[in-house]
N, C-alpha and C positions, 0 to 999 in steps of 0.2 A: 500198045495201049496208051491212050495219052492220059495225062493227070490229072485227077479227078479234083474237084473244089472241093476246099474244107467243107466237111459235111458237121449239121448241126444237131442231126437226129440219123437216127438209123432207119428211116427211112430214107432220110434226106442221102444218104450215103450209099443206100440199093438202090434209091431213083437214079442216081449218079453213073453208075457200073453200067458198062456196055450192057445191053438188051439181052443177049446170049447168055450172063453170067446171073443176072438178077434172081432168076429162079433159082438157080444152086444159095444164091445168099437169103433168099425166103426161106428155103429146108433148114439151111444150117441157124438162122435167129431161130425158129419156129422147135427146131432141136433141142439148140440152148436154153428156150424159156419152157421148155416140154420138163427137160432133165434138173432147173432149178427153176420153178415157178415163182420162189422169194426172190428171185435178183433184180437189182436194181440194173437197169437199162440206160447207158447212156453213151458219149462218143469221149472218149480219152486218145492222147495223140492221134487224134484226125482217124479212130478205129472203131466200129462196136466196139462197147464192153459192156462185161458184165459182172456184178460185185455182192456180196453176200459174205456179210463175216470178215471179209477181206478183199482182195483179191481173185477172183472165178475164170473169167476166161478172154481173152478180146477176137477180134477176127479181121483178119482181112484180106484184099481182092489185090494178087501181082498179078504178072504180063500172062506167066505160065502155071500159075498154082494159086489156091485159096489157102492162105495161113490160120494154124488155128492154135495162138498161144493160153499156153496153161501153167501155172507157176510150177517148177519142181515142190515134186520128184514125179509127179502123175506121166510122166512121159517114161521115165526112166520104170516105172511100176508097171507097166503096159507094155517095155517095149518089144514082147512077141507078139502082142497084137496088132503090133504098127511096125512090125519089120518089113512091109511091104511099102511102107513111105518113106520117106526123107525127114528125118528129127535133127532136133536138136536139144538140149539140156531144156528148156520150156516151149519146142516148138513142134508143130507138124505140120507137112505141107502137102496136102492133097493138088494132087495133078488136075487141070480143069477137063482132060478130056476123060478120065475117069468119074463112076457113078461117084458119089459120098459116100463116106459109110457112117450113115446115120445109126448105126446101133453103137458103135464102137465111138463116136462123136459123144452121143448120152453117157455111156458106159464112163469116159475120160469126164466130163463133168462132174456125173455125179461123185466119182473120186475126190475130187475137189472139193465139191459139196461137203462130204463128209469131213476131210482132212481140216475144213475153213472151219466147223462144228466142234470139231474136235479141241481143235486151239483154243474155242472162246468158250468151253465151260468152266 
């Protein structure tokens, strides 16, 4: 995969992405603004992101997986549900020739969502 121009929006950033990956990056923003419809939407280190209260979630496209960082502990909170992927302390990396799992995408969000809620009452 070669590398992609800094992107200015997130669109500008799935216009970017080989043709074959663009649709998996349409589900998964479409996911994240599904599972927090207040977050703010924009490109942090050259990534979607998304922010609400704090910190939410960012995203991005490697050679062989779509990254989808989450600040701890939400991974660590999850992780029988994502023992079928590859984590890390705020990471997950969904394989590209695998479906998404979009339920389990929302589900790790909205964790977030709350945990970001929780801190600012």
């Amino acid at each position: 995969m070669k590398k992609m121009p800094r992107p200015t929006s997130v669109d500008a950033y799935i216009a970017a992405a080989p043709r074959e990956t663009q649709e998996k990056l349409h589900r998964l923003r479409a996911t994240i603004r599904k599972a927090a419809p207040r977050a703010e939407e924009k490109i942090s280190y050259g990534m979607p992101y998304y922010a609400y209260k704090g910190r939410l979630a960012y995203f991005a496209l490697a050679k062989h997986h779509i990254g989808l960082y989450i600040p701890s502990p939400v991974i660590a909170d999850h992780k029988n549900d994502l023992k079928e992927y590859e984590t890390a302390t705020g990471t997950v990396r969904f394989p590209l020739e695998k479906k998404l799992p979009l339920a389990l995408i929302a589900k790790l969000v909205k964790a977030r969502v709350k945990l970001n809620e929780s801190s600012h009452k």
